[in-house]
Each structure stands twice: as structure tokens, then as C-alpha cells.
DOFILO-872782 format. One line per 2 residues: for each residue y, x, z of C-alpha. Coordinates in nm, 3 decimals. Layout:
# DOFILO-872782
Y/X/Z ~ ...;
# end
This chain:
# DOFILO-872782
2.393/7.988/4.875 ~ 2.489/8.186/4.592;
2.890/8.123/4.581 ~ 3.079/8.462/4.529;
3.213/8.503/4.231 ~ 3.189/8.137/4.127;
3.551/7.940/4.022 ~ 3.759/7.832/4.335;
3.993/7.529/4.315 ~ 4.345/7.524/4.246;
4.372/7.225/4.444 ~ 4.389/7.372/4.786;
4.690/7.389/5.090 ~ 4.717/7.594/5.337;
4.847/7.532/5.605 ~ 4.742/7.701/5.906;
5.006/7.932/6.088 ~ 5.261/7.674/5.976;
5.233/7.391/6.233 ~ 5.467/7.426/6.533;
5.412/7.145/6.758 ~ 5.720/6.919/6.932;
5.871/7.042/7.217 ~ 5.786/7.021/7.587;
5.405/7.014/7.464 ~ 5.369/6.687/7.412;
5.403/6.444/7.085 ~ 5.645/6.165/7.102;
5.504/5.823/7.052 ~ 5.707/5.486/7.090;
6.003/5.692/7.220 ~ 5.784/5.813/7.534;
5.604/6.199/7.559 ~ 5.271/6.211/7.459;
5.101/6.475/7.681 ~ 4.796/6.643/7.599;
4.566/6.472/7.820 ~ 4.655/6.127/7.667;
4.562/6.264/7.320 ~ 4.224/6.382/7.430;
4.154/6.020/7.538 ~ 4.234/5.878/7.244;
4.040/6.131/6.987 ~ 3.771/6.064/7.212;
3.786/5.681/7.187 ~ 3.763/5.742/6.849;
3.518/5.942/6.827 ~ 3.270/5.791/7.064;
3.358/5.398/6.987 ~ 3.523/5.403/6.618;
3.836/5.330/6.744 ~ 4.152/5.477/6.548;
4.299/5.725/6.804 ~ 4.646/5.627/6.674;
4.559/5.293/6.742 ~ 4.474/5.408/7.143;
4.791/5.628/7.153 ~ 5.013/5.352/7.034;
4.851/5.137/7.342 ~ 4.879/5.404/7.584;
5.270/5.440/7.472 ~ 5.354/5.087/7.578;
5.330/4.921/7.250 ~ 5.371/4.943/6.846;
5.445/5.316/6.729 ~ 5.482/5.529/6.448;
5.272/5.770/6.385 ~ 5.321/6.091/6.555;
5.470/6.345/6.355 ~ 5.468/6.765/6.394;
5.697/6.994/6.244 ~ 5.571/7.217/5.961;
5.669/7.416/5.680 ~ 5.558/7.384/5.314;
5.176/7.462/5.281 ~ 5.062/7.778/5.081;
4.750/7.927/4.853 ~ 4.507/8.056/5.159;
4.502/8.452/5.098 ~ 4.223/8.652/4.871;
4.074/8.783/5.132 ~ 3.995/8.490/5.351;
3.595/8.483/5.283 ~ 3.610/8.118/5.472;
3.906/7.978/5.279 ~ 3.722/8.106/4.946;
3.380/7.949/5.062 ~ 3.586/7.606/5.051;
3.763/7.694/4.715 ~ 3.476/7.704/4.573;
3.298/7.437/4.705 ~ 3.616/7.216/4.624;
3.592/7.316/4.215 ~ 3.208/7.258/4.247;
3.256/6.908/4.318 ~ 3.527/6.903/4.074;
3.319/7.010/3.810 ~ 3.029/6.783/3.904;
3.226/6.423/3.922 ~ 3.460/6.472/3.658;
3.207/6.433/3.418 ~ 3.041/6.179/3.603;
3.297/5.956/3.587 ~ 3.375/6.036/3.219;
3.050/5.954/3.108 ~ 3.055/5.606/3.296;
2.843/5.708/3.601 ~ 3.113/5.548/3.806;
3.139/5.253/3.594 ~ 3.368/5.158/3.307;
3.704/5.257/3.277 ~ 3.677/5.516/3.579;
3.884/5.760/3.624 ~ 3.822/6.115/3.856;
4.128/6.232/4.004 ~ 4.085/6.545/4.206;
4.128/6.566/4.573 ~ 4.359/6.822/4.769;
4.217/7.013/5.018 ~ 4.435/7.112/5.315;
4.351/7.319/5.540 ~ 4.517/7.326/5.945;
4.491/7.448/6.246 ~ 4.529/7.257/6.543;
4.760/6.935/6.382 ~ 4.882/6.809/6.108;
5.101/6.538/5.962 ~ 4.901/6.331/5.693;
4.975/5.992/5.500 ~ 4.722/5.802/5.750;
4.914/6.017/6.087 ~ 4.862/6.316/6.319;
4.550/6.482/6.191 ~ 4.385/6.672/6.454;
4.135/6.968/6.511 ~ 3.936/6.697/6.746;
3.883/6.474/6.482 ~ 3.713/6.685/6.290;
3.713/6.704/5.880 ~ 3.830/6.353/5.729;
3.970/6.220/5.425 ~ 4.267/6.054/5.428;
4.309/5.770/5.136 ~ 4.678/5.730/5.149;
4.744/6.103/4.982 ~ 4.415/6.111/4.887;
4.334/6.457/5.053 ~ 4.047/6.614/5.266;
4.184/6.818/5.578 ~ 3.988/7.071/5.744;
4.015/7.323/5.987 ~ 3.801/7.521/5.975;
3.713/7.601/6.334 ~ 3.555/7.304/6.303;
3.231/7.515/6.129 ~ 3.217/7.737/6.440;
3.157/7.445/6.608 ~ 2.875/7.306/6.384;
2.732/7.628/6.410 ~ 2.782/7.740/6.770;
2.792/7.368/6.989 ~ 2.614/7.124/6.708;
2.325/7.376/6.608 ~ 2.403/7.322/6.247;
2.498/7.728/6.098 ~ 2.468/7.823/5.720;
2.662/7.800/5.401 ~ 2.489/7.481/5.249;
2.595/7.349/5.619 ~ 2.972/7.380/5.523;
2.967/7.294/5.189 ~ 2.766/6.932/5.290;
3.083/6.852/5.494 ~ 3.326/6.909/5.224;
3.118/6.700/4.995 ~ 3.074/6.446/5.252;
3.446/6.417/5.253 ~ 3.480/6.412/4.881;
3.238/6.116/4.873 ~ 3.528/6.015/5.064;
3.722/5.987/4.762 ~ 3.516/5.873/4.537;
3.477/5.593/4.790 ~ 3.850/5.517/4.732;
3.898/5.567/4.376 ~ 3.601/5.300/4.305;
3.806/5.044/4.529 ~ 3.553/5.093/4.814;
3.800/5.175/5.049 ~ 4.056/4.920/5.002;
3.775/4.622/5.015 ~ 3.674/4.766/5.359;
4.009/4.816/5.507 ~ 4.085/4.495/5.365;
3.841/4.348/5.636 ~ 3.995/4.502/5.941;
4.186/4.232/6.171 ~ 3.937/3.952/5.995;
3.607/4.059/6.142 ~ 3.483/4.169/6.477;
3.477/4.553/6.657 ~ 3.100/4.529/6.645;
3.130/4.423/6.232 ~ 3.355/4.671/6.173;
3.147/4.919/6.301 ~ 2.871/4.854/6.105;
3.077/4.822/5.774 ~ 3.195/5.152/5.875;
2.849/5.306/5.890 ~ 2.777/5.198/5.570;
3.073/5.365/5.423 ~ 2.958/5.683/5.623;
2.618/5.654/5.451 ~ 2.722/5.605/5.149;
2.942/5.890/5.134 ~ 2.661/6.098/5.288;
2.483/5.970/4.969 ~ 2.742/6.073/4.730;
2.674/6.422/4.907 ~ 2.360/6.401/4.791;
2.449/6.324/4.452 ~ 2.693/6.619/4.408;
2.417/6.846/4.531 ~ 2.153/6.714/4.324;
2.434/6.798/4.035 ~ 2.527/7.113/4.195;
2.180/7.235/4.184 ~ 2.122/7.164/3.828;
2.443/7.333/3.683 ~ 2.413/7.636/3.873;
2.095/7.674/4.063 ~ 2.290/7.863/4.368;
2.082/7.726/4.630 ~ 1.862/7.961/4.846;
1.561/7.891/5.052 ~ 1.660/7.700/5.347;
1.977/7.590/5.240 ~ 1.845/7.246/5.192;
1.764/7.221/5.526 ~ 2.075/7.398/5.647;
2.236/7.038/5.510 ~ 1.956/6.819/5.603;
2.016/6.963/5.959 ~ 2.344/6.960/5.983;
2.336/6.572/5.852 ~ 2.089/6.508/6.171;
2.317/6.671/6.394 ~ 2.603/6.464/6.358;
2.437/6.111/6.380 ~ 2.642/5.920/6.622;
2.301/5.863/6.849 ~ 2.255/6.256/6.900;
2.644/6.307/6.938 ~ 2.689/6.016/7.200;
2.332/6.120/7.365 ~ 2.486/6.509/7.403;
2.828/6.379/7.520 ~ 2.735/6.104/7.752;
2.355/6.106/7.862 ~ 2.315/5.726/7.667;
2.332/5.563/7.320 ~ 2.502/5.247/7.214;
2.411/5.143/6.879 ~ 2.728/4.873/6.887;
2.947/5.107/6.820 ~ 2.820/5.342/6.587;
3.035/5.409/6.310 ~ 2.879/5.721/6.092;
2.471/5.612/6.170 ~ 2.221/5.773/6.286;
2.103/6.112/6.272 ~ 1.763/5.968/6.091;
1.964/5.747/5.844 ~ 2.219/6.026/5.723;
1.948/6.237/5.648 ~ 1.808/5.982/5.424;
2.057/5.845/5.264 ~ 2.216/6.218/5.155;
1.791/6.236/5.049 ~ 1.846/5.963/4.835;
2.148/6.091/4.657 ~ 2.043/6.418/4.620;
1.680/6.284/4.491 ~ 1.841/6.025/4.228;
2.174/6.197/4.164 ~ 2.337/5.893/4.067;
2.599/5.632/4.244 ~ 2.364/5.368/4.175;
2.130/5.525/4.468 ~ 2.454/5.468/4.701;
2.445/5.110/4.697 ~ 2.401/5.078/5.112;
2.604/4.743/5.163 ~ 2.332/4.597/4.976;
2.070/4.784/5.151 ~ 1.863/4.549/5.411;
1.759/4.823/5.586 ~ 1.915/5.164/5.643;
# end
């Protein structure tokens, strides 16, 4: 992927080197010390049953809580010389300068408006608008500040422990993320969350993989957009993203961390299905592709 030298967004926080975490090394929850073990569990439930892991800490604590806070000073602009800050920069202002224009020409529907994300970047935790983000969790977006977090260890990983290295790799995850956002700023978001407490675990996990899908879609569509503005992809960096889209399906990731699959609670899809949806986006480049709570089959 041809990226040096390319415009890097403005929009970008860094963070890392800032966090200092609360005494005694633990978090406070509900009035009662959080260890460390206890926070594995719950980024675990999360991760491996689409349960919020605030949700599980505030159980484990005894009861309602707010969400854990660190301390932290003010983020910063990452340094010049951070090659893996810069790759994300730049990545950022791509998708920037694809969906801008996409929504100003009505490809989002009437009266749309972009509004570009921040991109923070942490090590370790960090206090957001939905809680305590953490390294475990991986990349997310988080609607209430409308920002993607990232640390970026969380590459090494897809590279080293997922089997997902390259460039094109990366920048699908950011994009994922920013499909994120255009999730929320087309209402998406609120109609789902809107559901929560009205349906059942098992439906809420499958509205959730359709959100999943259909940012993995929007991916698609930012590539397919990417591609045609500056033609910066190099052989094999398609399948750099296809394969890092297969390695994160939640039947290989629950198969690698617990020898079985249960399809209940899935809440990103399959390894099979997030290839094809980001397919689709990237082979129609337009929302209209990303339709997937319509979709019969996925």
C-alpha cells in the first residue's frame, strides 16, 4: 500500500504515555477495587458472548456502577516520526476524503451530513464517553463522542497471534471502525440500541452481527473509493484485508480460544460472511450494497 507521503488527518489524539492507572492496581467500581483478574473476565465475556464488559464488572461489583474511570492528561498530536501513528493519519484523512463527498452528493441519503471522526490512540486504558476503553477490547468506536480508539498493539496482534500482517490489514480495521460512524450518523445506531432491554440476548446478538456486517461493508465501500482516487493498492493487499476480515469471524476466534463454536452468541459473524459482505461493498461502492437487516441470508 502506497501511503507515504499521502495527507494525514488532523483529527487524531494521542494519548499513549498519558494514562496512569488508579492506585493499588485495581479500578474502582461501585465503591469496591476492581482487580485485574475481574477485568479479564469481563473483557472476555464480552468478547466471547457479546456481553458489555461494563455491564459484567458492574455485576461482579455488587450492583449498579459508574463507569470506571483512569486518570489521564490532555491527549497530544502523535510525533513525526512515529511510522505507525502516520500509517493511521493517513488512513483516517483517506476515509475523510472518501465519505465527505459521499454524503454531499446524497450517497447517504438526503439531507446527510459527514462529520469527521476523532481518532485516539491509547495504550493500555482509556476513559471514553461509552467507559473504560481497554487494550483487550480491541479497536471500537464509541458513539457517544463519536471517536475510534486504537492501540495500536492491537496490529501486532493481528499480525503475530491472528495471522492477519500487512498494511491493507490495518487500514481495513480503521475503516471498519469508521463504518462505525457512519452507522451512527445515519441513525443506525440509535435504532439498534434503542432495542436493547426489549428483545432477547440471542436477538440482540444477531442485530449486532448485522451491524458488524454492515460496517464491514462500509469498509468495502471506502476501499472501493479509496482505490479509485488514488490507486495505492499493491498486489496482495486485497487479500491482506480479505484475510484479516476471515480471521476475526467470531467462529474462528471462539474455535482458537475455546476448542467449540456457538453460533447464539455471535455478535461480529462469521469469518465467511465478513469477507463477503466487505466483497460486496468494495464491489458496489455504495451504501445501498450495505443493506444487511434486510438481507435473508448473510
Amino acid at each position: 500500500m502506497k501511503w507515504e507521503g499521502e495527507r494525514q488527518s488532523d483529527n487524531v489524539e494521542d494519548r499513549r504515555g498519558s494514562d496512569s492507572g488508579p492506585g493499588g492496581g485495581g479500578l474502582r467500581v461501585g465503591g469496591r477495587s476492581i482487580g485485574v483478574g475481574t477485568i479479564v473476565v469481563a473483557l472476555l465475556g464480552g468478547w466471547l458472548f457479546g456481553i458489555n464488559p461494563l455491564t459484567v464488572l458492574s455485576l461482579l461489583s455488587g450492583g449498579d456502577a459508574p463507569a470506571p474511570q483512569v486518570q489521564q492528561a490532555p491527549g497530544q498530536r502523535p510525533p513525526k516520526e512515529d511510522r505507525a501513528a502516520a500509517f493511521v493519519s493517513t488512513v483516517l484523512a483517506n476515509t475523510e476524503d472518501v465519505w465527505n463527498p459521499i454524503f454531499r452528493s446524497g450517497g447517504a441519503g438526503a439531507g446527510a451530513r459527514y462529520v469527521d471522526p476523532k481518532l485516539v490512540l491509547f495504550r493500555g486504558r482509556t476513559n471514553t464517553a461509552c467507559g473504560l476503553g481497554d487494550t483487550a477490547s480491541g479497536p471500537f468506536y464509541c458513539p457517544g463522542d463519536q471517536q475510534v480508539y486504537i492501540d495500536l498493539a492491537f496490529f501486532d496482534t493481528l499480525r503475530s497471534q491472528l495471522g492477519a500482517p500487512g498494511d491493507f490489514a490495518q487500514a481495513y480495521v480503521v475503516a471498519h471502525e469508521v463504518g462505525h460512524h457512519v452507522q451512527n450518523l445515519l441513525g443506525v445506531t440509535a435504532k439498534i440500541d434503542g432495542m436493547r432491554g426489549r428483545i432477547s440476548q440471542t436477538q440482540m446478538n444477531a442485530l449486532s452481527v448485522r451491524v458488524e456486517l454492515q460496517a464491514d461493508c462500509l469498509a468495502g465501500v471506502w476501499a472501493h473509493h479509496s482505490q479509485k482516487g488514488k490507486a495505492w493498492l499493491e498486489q496482495g493487499d486485497l487479500e491482506e484485508a480479505l484475510n484479516a476480515a476471515a480471521k476475526i469471524g467470531d467462529d474462528t476466534l471462539q474455535r482458537q480460544a475455546r476448542g467449540t463454536v456457538v453460533p447464539e452468541s455471535f455478535t461480529h459473524g462469521t469469518s465467511a460472511q465478513r469477507v463477503t459482505w466487505f466483497r460486496r461493498g468494495l464491489d458496489g461502492g455504495s451504501i445501498g450494497q450495505c443493506n444487511t437487516f434486510d438481507a435473508r441470508s448473510l
